[in-house]
Structure formats: C-alpha cells, structure tokens
C-alpha positions in Angstrom: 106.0 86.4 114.5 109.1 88.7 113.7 108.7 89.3 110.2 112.6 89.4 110.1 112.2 85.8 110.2 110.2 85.1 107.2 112.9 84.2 104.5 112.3 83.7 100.6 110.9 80.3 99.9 110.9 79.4 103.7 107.3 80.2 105.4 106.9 77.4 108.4 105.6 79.7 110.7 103.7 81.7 107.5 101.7 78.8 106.9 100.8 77.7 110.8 100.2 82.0 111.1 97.6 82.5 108.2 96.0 79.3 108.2 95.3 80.0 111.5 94.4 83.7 111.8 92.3 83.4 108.4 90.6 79.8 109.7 89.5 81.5 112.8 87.5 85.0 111.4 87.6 84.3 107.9 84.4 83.4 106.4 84.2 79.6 106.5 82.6 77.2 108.4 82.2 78.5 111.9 81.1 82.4 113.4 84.2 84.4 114.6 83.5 84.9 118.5 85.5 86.8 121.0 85.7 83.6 123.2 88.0 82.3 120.4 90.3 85.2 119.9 93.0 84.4 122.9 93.3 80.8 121.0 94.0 83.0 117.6 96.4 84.1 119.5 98.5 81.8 121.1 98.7 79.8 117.9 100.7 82.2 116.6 103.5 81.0 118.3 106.2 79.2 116.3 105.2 75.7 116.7 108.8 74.3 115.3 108.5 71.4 117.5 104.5 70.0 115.6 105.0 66.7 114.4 103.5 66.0 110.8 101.5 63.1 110.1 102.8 60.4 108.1 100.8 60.4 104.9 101.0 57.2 103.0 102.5 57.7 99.5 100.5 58.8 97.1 101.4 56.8 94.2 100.3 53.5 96.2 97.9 51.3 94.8 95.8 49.2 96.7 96.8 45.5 96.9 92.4 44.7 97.5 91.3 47.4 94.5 94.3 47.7 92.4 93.4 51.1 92.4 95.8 54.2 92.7 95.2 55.7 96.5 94.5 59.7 97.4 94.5 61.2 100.2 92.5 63.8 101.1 93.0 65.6 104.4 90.1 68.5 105.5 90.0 70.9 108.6 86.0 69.2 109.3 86.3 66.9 111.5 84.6 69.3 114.2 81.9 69.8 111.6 80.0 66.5 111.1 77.6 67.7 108.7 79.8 69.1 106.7 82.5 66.1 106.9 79.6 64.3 106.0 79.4 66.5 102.4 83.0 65.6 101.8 82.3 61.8 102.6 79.3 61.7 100.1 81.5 63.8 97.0 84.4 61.0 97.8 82.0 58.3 97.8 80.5 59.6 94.3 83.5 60.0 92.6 84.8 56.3 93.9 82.1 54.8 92.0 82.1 57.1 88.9 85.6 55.3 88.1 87.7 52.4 88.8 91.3 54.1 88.1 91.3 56.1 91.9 90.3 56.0 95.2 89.9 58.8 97.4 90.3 58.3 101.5 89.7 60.8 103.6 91.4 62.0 106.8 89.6 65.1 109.1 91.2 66.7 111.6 89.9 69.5 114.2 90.5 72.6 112.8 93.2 73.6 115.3 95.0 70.5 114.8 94.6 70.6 111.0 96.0 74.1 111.0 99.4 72.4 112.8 99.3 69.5 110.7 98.7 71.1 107.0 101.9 73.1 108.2 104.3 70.5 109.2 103.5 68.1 106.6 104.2 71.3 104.0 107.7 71.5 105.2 108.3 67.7 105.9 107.1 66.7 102.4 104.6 64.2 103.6 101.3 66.0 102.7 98.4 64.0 100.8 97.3 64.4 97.5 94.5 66.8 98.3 93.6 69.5 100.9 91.3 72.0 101.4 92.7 75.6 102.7 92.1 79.0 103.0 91.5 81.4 100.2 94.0 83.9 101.6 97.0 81.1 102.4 96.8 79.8 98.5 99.3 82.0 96.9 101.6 81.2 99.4 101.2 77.8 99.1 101.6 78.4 95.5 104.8 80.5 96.0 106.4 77.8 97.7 106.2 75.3 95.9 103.4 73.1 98.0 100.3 73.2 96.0 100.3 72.8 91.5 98.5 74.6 89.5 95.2 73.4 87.9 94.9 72.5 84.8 92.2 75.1 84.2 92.0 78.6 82.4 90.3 81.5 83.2 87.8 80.6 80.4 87.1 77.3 82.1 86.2 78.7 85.7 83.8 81.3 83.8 82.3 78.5 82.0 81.4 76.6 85.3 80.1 79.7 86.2 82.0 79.9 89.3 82.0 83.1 91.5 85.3 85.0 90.6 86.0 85.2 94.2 86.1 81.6 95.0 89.0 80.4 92.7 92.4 80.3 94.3 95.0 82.3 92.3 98.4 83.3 92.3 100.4 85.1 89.2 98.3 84.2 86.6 97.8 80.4 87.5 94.5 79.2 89.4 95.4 76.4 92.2 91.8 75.9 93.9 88.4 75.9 93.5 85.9 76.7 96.8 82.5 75.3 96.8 80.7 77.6 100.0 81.5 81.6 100.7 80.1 84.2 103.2 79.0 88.4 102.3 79.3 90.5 104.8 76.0 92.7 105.2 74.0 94.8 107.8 71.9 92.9 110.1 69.0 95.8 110.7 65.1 95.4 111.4 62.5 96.8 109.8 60.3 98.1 112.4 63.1 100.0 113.6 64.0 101.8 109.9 60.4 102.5 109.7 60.4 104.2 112.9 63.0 106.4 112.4 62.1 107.2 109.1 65.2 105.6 107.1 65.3 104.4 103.8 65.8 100.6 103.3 68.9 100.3 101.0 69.1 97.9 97.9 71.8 96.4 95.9 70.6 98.8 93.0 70.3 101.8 95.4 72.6 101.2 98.7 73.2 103.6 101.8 75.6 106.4 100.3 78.3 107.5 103.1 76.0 110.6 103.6 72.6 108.7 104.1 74.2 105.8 106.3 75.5 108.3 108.5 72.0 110.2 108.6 71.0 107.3 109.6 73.3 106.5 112.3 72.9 109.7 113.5 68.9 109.4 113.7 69.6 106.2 116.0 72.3 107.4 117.6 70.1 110.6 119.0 67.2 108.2 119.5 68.1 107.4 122.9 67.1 103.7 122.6 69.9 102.3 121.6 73.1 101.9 123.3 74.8 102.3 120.1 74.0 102.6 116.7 76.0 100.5 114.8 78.3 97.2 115.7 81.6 96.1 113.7 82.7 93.4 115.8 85.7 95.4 116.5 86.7 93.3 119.6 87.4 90.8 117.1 91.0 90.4 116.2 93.2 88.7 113.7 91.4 88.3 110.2 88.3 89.7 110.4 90.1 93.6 110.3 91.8 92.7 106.9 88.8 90.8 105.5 85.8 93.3 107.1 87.1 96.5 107.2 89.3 96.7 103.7 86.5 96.2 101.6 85.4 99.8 103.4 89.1 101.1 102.5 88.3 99.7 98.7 84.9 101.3 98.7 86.5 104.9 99.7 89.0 104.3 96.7 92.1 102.8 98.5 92.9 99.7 98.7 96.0 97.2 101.0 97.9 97.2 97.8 99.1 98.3 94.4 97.2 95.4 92.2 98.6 96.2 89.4 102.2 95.3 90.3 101.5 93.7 93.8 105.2 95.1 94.5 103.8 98.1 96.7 101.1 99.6 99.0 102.4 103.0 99.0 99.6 105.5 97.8 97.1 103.1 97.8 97.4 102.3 102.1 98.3 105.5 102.7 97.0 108.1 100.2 94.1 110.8 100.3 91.5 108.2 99.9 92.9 105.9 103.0 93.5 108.7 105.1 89.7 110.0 104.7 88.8 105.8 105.1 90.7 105.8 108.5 89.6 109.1 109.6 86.3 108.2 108.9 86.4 104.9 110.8 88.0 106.9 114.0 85.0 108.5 114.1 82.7 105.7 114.2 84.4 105.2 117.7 85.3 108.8 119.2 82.1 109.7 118.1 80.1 107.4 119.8 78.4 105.8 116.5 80.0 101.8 117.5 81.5 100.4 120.3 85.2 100.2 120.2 85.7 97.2 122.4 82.6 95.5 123.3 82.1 92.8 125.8 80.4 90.9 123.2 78.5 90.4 119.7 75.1 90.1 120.9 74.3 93.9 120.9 72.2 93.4 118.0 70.6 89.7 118.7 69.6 91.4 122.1 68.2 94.8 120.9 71.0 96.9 122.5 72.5 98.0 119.3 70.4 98.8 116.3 72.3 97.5 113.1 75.1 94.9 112.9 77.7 94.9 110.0 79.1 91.3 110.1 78.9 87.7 108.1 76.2 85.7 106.4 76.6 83.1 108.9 75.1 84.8 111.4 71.6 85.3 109.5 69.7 82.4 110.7 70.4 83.3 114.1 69.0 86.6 113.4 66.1 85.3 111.5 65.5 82.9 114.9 65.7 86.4 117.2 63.4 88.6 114.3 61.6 86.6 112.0 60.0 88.7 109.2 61.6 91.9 110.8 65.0 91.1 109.8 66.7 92.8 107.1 70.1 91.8 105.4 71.3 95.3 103.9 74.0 95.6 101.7 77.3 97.9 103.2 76.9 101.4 102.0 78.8 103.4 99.1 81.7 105.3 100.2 82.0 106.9 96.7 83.4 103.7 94.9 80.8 101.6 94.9 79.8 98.4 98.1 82.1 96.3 98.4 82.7 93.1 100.4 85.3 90.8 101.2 85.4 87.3 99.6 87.1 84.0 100.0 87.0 81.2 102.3 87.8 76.8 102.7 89.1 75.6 98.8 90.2 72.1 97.6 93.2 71.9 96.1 96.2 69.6 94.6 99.2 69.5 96.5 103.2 68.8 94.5 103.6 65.5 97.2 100.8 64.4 94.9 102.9 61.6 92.2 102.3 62.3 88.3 100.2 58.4 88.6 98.0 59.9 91.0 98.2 63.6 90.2 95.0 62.9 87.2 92.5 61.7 89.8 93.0 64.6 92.2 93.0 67.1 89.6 89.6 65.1 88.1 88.4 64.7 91.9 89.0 68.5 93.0 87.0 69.7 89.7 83.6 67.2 90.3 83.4 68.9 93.9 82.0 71.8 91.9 78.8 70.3 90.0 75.8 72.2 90.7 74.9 69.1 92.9 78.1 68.8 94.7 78.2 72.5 95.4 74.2 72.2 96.7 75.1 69.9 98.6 77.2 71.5 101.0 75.1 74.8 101.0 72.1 72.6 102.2 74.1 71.1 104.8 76.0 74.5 106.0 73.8 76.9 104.9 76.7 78.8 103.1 76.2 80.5 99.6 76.8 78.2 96.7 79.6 79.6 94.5 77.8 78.7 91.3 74.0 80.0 90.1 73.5 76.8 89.0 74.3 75.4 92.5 71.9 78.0 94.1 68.9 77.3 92.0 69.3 73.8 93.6 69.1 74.8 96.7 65.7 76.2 98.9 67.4 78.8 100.3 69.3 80.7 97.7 67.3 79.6 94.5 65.5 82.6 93.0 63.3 83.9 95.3 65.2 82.2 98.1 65.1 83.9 101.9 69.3 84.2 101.7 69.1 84.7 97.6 70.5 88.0 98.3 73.8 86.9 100.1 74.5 85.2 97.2 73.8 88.3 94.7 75.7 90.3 96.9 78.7 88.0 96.7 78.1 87.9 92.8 78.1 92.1 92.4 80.3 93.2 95.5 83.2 91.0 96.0 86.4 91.9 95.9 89.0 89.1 96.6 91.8 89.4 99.4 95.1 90.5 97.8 96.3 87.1 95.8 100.5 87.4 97.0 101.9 85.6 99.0 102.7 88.0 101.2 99.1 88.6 102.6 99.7 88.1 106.2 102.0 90.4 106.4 99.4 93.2 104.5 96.6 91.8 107.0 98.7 92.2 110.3 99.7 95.4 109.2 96.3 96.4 108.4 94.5 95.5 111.5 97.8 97.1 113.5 96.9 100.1 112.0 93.3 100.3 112.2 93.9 99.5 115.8 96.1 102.6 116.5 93.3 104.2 114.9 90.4 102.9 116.5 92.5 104.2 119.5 92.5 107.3 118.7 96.2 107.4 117.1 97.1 109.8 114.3 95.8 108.3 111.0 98.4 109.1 108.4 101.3 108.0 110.8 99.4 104.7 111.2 98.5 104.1 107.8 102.1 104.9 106.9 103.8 102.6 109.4 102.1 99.7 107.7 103.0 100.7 104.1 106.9 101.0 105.2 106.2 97.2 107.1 104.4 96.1 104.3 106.6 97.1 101.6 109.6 95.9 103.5 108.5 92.3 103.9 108.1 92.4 100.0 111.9 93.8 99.7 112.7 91.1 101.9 111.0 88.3 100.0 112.3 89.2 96.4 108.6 90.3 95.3 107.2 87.5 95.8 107.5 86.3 92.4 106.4 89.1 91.1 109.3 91.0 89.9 
C-alpha cells in the first residue's frame, strides 16, 4: 500500500492492512508459519470492492425477549474451541440479566479481517468486536471504536496485565483476555554440555554471555546453526519480535513521549549498535537468514529457538523434561518482549440504548473465571494473576507459570498511534536491508524519514 494514499481520518485499506499483517504473526490464536506468509501478502492488496455484512441495528429489541439485541462479531470461527469460550461468556452474561442479549457472529479469520474493514467504513459494524492490540488506536483515531468507561485505576484494580489494555491518547478502548511472550526454546542436556549457564528472569543472558554462548554452539560442530529467529517470517512478527531487542539495546520505533517522531530513537547510537548487531547474527553465521522452515529446533538442527509461547507444547511434545523456556537476554536495558494480541471492544455503530450492555458485557469477559476459561481452552497466558491461579498450567508452580511472569516483568507494548503500520512496515523494511547485508544507518534512517513523513501527513495523529 502507497502510503501516499493514507489520508487523515480515511484508513480503508489501514484497517484491511494491520488487521491483517498483525492477525497473521502477531501473538494470538494461531502459530505464524512460512506456509502462511504469501496469503499475508496478497491481502495487502486494496480490497475496495469487499462487501460488508449487513449488521442488524443495534438498538433493536427482540419482539420474543423484549430484550435490547448486540451483536458481537469475532475472527474464531476457524477456532472451535476457542469460539466455544466466547459462546459460554455470551451465554453467562444472557442469563446474569434480562435488559441485553448478546448474539454472536464468527467469521474465518481471513474473512473477518475483510469484513471488520468494510463494515468500519460502511457504518454497519455490531456493537462488539474483538481486534488486534496494534489496530486499536487506529480504530480509536477514526472514530470506529468508544472509549471505555474505565480509568487507569480501574484496569490496575482488576489486576490486568498493562499490556493487554487497548489505548490510544490517554483513553483505554479494549480489554484482552489471552497474550503470548516471546522466549528461547533451548534444552537442557544441550546447556549442560556445553557448559552454559541457564539464564533466569532475576539473572538473564547479558549480550556478552548469550553470545558466548552462541559462539560455544556455533564452534560445536553439531549444529547447523546456533540460534533461530524465524527470520523467514514476514509482516508482523519483525515489528513485534525483533523491536523489543531494539528497546532492550536502548532504542526504541518511536519517541514515546510525544509519539510525533522516531528520529534519534530509530536511528541513533543505540539503534545503529541494535542493527549492527543483528547483521551479525546472519553474516556471521550465528542464525539462518532465510530458512526453509521453523523446525530447526523441533528437529535438533538448530540448538535454541527465539520465538512465541504458542509453540511450547509442541516443544514440550518433542523434549519433555529437557525443555527450557529462557527468557531473551539483556542488551544493556533490561529483557524485553513484545506484548499485545485479540481484545474485545465497543464499537460507535453501537446506539446509546444498547451501548450499557456492551460496555457491561466487554468488562465480565475479564473475571478470573472468564479469563481461565479461555487459557484452559487455548493454552494462552491469562492476562490477570487471579485468572492464572485458576488455571493448571500457569497457577503457581504451573509448567508455563513462567510465560506468564515473563509477560508481567518484560513487556513492552507495541507503539499505541495510530500510525503503527506504517512504524512496523518500515521497521521490518529496514531490518530486511540489514539482514541483507545493507548499510545500517542508511536503513535505519530511510525508515525514520518514511515514518515521520506518514505522521506529517496524518496531522499527528491526534497528537499534536
């Protein structure tokens, strides 16, 4: 998509772009795959020609119940178990009241991707959707989704990982009940061999031992490489796994502070020693720049494998008790991990008689026992401690407990403007000129000009 073509308060092809790129790789409900990339692709396309779904009004009440009627639409619909989660929260809240009723609609996530975006910009979307974390403030910006009526004091009283609440210029707009970390898959046997330290959350890798320790596998001999980064992914997953590394070396995709620039922040001493650093995991043979596939590590080809928690029972199937989930190193400024994935929020199609029960709906999907709920079913971390001590496998003392302390302590939430896409395309453009071999500060400072630009063009934001 030219970026030319992005106007202020007019994102069609923003919307069907994000939702998307950051559906495909970010962390949600299914693993990013290299089979899926070439569909990322395509569905970047302008798609002015998708059709939206004619959503019944929202203020309608039902001649049988005479009660007020929601919609609720959801990408799940390829995810029964999980569907089946949304089902049983819609049920409960039905019969905790007699005022609402809440119907749901799934679609495939392709075709909910197409749909959430034409309904936006015909004006016929339901009460409630769910969405990406990274796609709220633009939603927010343009008018499609309202605010909650929630304060920061609220959230922190439900306890609710800081990460999972949809923001945009002070206001919060969603809540998200499941979320990924990113970590290193390793095995024991094999850090024991080589004589490396097992890093904790209190005491990770610094840069200096994790690349000791890469260089111990590396010379090895058994490995084809030592380290995987799914960099034959595309799309999201550079933004989401690789800036967290940038944010850890002190840089970061953007000035937070005013959100109106990522110049010495992209492309300052810290960045340039991030991207030169991440060139060399590739020139220097440490991680494969485009690999065939991501089942170096599942196979024993590649010893450690920095990716998402949803891939840790497959590991656990493939190592049992040797499996390790390490946290990512320190680059200087601490781990740090990228955050964010599918929230429920209340769209402004939703009437002021209906508006109440989506608002009351939205906040009882995060009970302890709504949130448990879903992590049972998906396996996902519960965004709540209270959630994750009802559940076996992140209460304390729980086999993926740590994913979820790791989310708690490392976290760092994807740049809430609504101009993300544009920092995430930019960012993985430049990271891939990198990876290639290109010069770093050139690349880093293409994307600041791109970035910065698109803001310019977009009067802030609504930030100024």
């Amino acid at each position: 998509m030219e970026e030319q073509s992005m106007q202020f308060r007019r994102i069609p092809q923003w919307i069907i772009v994000c939702l998307l790129i950051g559906a495909a790789l970010i962390a949600g409900c299914s693993t990013p795959n290299q089979s899926a990339q070439p569909a990322a692709e395509s569905a970047a396309e302008p798609a002015t020609e998708t059709t939206a779904p004619q959503a019944a009004p929202q203020e309608s009440s039902a001649e049988t119940t005479g009660k007020v009627q929601l919609g609720l639409w959801t990408h799940s619909a390829g995810n029964p178990d999980e569907l089946a989660v949304i089902q049983e929260w819609v049920n409960r809240y039905n019969a905790s009241q007699d005022q609402y009723e809440i119907t749901i609609e799934a679609f495939p996530q392709a075709s909910y991707n197409d749909s959430v975006a034409a309904a936006a910009v015909a004006g016929s979307l339901p009460c409630i959707i769910d969405l990406d974390a990274p796609t709220v403030p633009n939603f927010a910006w343009s008018g499609y989704i309202q605010p909650l009526p929630l304060t920061e004091a609220d959230v922190a009283e439900m306890g609710v990982l800081s990460a999972d609440v949809g923001r945009y210029n002070g206001q919060i707009y969603s809540l998200g009940q499941f979320d990924v970390a990113l970590n290193i898959f390793a095995r024991k046997s094999v850090l024991e061999q080589y004589g490396i330290r097992v890093p904790t959350l209190d005491e990770p890798w610094t840069k200096d031992e994790f690349m000791a320790a890469l260089d111990a596998l590396k010379a090895s001999g058994e490995f084809e490489y030592p380290l995987d980064v799914n960099a034959g992914y595309t799309g999201e997953w550079w933004a989401y796994a690789y800036s967290p590394w940038l944010q850890s070396f002190g840089g970061d995709l953007i000035d937070r502070s005013t959100y109106l620039t990522a110049e010495g922040v992209l492309n300052g001493p810290e960045a340039v020693a991030f991207g030169e650093w991440f060139q060399s995991l590739f020139s220097e043979g440490y991680a494969p720049a485009t690999p065939a596939d991501d089942q170096g590590f599942l196979q024993g080809r590649i010893a450690l494998w920095y990716t998402g928690s949803w891939a840790a029972q497959t590991v656990v199937d493939a190592y049992g008790d040797d499996a390790l989930f390490l946290p990512p190193p320190d680059f200087g400024h601490g781990p740090k991990i990228g955050a964010g994935s599918w929230q429920m929020g209340v769209t402004t199609n939703c009437s002021p008689e209906a508006t109440p029960g989506a608002v009351e709906f939205v906040i009882s999907t995060m009970s302890p026992e709504n949130i448990a709920l879903m992590s049972e079913a998906s396996s996902l971390i519960p965004t709540t401690r209270a959630a994750a001590a009802l559940t076996e496998d992140y209460k304390p003392g729980g086999r993926f407990e740590i994913f979820y302390d790791m989310a708690e302590r490392f976290a760092v939430v994807r740049p809430e403007t609504p101009g993300y896409l544009t920092i995430s395309n930019q960012f993985e453009q430049a990271l891939l000129k990198i990876r290639d071999g290109g010069n770093v500060q050139d690349a880093l400072d293409d994307a600041v000009d791109a970035i910065n630009q698109d803001i310019e063009d977009n009067g802030g934001y609504g930030f100024k």
